[in-house]
Wavefront OBJ file of the C-alpha trace (Angstrom):
o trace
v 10.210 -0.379 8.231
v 6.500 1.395 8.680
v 7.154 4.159 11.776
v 4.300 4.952 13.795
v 3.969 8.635 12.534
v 3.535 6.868 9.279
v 0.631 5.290 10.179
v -0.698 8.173 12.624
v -0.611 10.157 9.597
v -2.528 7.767 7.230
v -5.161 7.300 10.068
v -5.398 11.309 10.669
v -6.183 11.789 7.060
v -8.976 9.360 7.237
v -10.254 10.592 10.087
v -10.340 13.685 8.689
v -12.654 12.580 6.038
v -14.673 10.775 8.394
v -15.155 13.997 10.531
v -15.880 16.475 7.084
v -18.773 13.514 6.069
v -20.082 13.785 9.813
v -20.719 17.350 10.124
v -22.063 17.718 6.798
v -24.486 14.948 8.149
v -25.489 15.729 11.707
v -27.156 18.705 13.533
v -24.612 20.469 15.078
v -24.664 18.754 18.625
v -24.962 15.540 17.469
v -21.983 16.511 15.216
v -19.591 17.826 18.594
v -20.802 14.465 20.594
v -19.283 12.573 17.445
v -16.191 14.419 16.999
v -15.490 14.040 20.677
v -16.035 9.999 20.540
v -14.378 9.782 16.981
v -11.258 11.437 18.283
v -11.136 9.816 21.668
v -10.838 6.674 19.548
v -8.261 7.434 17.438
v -5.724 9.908 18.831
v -3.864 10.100 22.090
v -6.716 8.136 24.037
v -7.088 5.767 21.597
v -5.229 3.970 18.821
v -2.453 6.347 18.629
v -1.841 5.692 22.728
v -2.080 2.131 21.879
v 0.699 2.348 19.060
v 2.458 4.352 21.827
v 2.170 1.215 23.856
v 4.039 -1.108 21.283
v 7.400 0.225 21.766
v 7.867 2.103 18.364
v 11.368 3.193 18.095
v 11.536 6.598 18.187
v 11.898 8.728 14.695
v 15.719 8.020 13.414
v 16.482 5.498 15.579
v 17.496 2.392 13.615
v 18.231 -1.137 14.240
v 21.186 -2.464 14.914
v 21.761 -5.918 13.865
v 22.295 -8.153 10.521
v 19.198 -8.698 9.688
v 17.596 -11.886 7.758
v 20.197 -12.812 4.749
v 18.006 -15.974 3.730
l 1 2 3 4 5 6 7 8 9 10 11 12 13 14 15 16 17 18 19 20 21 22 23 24 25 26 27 28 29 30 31 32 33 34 35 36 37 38 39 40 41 42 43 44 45 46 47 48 49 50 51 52 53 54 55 56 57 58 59 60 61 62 63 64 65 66 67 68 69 70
């Protein structure tokens, strides 16, 4: 099963990238106005509050059940 910090972590690294190609590209205040949007949209504001949303269970906390056998 994915976890959410699985996939927070995968989209962090991206974003990362993103952010490196972005100030490398943009004068300096048009480089802070993107960081600010860029993060907005993809941490607590954004996707990761919207992951938060979908009722991930929390880290170590398994299912309990049988499962699909067919």
């Amino acid at each position: 099963m994915v976890k959410k910090a699985q996939i927070v972590e995968l989209v962090h690294r991206r974003v990362t990238d993103i952010l490196d190609v972005a100030e490398a590209a943009l004068p300096p205040d048009q480089y802070r106005a993107f960081r600010k949007v860029t993060l907005n949209a993809f941490g607590r504001k954004g996707l990761e509050g919207e992951l938060d949303g979908l009722g991930w269970p929390e880290d170590g906390e398994e299912r309990n059940g049988m499962g699909r056998n067919t």
